[in-house]
N, C-alpha and C positions, 0 to 999 in steps of 0.2 A: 411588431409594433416599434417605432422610432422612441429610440429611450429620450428621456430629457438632459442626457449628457451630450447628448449629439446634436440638440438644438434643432436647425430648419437645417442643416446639412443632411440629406436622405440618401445619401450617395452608399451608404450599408446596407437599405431596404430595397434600393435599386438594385443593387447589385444581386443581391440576394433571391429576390422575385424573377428576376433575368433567369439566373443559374435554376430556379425552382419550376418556373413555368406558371402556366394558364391556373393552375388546381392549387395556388397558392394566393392570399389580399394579406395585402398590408393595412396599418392604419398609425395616420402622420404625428408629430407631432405639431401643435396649432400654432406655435411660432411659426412654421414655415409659411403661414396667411399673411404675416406681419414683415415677412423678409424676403419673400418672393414674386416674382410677378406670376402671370396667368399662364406663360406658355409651359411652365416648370410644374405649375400645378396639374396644366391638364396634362403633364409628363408623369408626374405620378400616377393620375389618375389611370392611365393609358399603362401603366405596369404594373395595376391591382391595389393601388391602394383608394380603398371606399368609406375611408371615416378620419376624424379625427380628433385626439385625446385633446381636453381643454383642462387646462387645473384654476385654482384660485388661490393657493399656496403661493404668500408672495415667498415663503424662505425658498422655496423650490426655483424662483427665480426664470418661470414659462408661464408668467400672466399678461395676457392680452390687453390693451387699450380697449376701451369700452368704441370706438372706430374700429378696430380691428376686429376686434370681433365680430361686429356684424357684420363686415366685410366676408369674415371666414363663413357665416353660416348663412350669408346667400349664395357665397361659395359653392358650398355643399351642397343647397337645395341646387342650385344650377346644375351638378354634376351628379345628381340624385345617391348623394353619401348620408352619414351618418356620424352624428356628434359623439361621444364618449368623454364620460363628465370623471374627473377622479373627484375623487369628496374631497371635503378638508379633513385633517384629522381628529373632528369633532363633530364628522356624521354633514350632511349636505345641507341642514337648514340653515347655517351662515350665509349660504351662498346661494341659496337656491330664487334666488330673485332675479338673480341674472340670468336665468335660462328657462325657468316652469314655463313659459307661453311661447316658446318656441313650436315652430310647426313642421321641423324637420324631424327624422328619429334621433331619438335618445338615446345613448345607453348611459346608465347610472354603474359605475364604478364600484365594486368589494362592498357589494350587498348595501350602499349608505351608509356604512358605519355604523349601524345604530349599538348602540350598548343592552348585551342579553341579559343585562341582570335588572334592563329596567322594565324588560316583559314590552307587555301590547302598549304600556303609556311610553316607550321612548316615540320623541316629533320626528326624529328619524325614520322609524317604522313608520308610522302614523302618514309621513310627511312621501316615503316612497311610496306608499300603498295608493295614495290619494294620486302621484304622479302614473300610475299602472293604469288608472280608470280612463283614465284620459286616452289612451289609445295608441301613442307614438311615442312612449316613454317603456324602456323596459331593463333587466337590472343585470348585471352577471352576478352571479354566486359565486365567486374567490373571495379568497382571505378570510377563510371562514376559521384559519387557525388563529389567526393575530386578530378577529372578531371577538371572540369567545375570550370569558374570564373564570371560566372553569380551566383549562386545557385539556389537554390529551383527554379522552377521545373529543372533545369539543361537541358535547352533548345539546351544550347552552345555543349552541347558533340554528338546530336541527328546527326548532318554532319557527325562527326568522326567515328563513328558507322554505318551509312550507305556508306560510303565509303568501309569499313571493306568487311561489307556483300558483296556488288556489285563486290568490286572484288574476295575474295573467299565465294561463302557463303557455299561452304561444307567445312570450315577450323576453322570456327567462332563458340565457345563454349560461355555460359555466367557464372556466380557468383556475390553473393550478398555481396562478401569477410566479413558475418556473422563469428567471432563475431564480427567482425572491432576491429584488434588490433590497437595499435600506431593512438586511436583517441582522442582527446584533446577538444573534442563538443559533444555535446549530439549524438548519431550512428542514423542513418536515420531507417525509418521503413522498415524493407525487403519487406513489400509489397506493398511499393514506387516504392524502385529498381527494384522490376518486372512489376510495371507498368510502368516502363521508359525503360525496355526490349522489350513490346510492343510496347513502342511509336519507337522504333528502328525498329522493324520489325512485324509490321502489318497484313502482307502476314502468314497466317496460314502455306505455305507450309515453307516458311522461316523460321516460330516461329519453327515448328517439326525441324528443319534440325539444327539447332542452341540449342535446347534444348534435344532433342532422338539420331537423327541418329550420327549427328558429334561427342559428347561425348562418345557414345556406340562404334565407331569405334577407338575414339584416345583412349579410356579408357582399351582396349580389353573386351567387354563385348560379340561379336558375333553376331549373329542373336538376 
């Protein structure tokens, strides 16, 4: 994924997807909608990359013009990609106006943020659940350690992620958000976080559908 240090410069993920090959997608960052023309985009697209991250974090300093944006996301429906929302860091319902009735796929960013100690009432929760029904919205499960306010083992996020699943679990992708930027504490061991992707989803058939089938489908990888 194109960090937001890099801006609409993709010339790392180009490079990168080159050296990797066919069995590798990228996914942009949404300035590159606002600073590119079309044949650069359909150059990305033509080197694997099928989505692209949008934030609403003005400090983050990668917020779209309300033109640009829709520019980006008939983009995308044109090139049949996929949006990838980061929350704010107070969970998506600040923001979520600007995107619920989109008709492209969604992906919802580090669970929504919702806060585990407010249970089933956080609008978070409440508020991704509602975007799941709908059909072309669906979530990753990262940051399930910097979610939790229990920590270690992060018991408190283990509801929020099988809520996810149960109601779409073909919609439900994971990540380890390796290398954890913007972390201020020693990064957890990635093979924590997949042992707390199991404790999520247990069910063998659920682990494939959440780690193979779902991502092969929002990713375009095909059969």
């Amino acid at each position: 994924m194109q960090t937001t240090t890099y801006g609409a410069d993709h010339a790392v993920v180009l490079d990168a997807l080159a050296a990797m090959g066919p069995n590798y997608r990228g996914c942009a960052n949404a300035l590159v909608f606002a600073e590119a023309d079309d044949n650069y985009l359909g150059k990305l697209h033509d080197a694997g990359v099928r989505g692209a991250r949008f934030s609403f974090r003005k400090e983050l300093g990668a917020v779209l013009s309300d033109a640009d944006f829709a520019r980006a996301i008939a983009r995308i429906r044109e090139l049949g990609g996929y949006a990838k929302i980061q929350p704010d860091k107070d969970g998506i319902v600040s923001s979520v106006g600007k995107y619920e009735s989109l008709d492209v796929p969604v992906l919802i960013d580090h669970m929504a943020r919702p806060d585990p100690a407010r249970g089933n009432d956080d609008p978070n929760l409440q508020k991704m659940l509602e975007l799941l029904s709908r059909g072309n919205f669906g979530v990753m499960l990262s940051l399930g350690e910097k979610t939790s306010k229990t920590g270690r083992p992060w018991d408190d996020v283990i509801p929020i992620a099988r809520a996810y699943i149960n109601a779409a679990p073909d919609r439900c992708v994971w990540a380890s958000d390796w290398p954890h930027p913007v972390t201020v504490v020693q990064p957890p061991n990635d093979a924590d976080l997949l042992e707390l992707l199991y404790r999520y989803a247990p069910d063998e058939v659920e682990l494939n559908r959440i780690l193979v089938t779902n991502p092969a489908r929002l990713f375009g990888f095909g059969d």
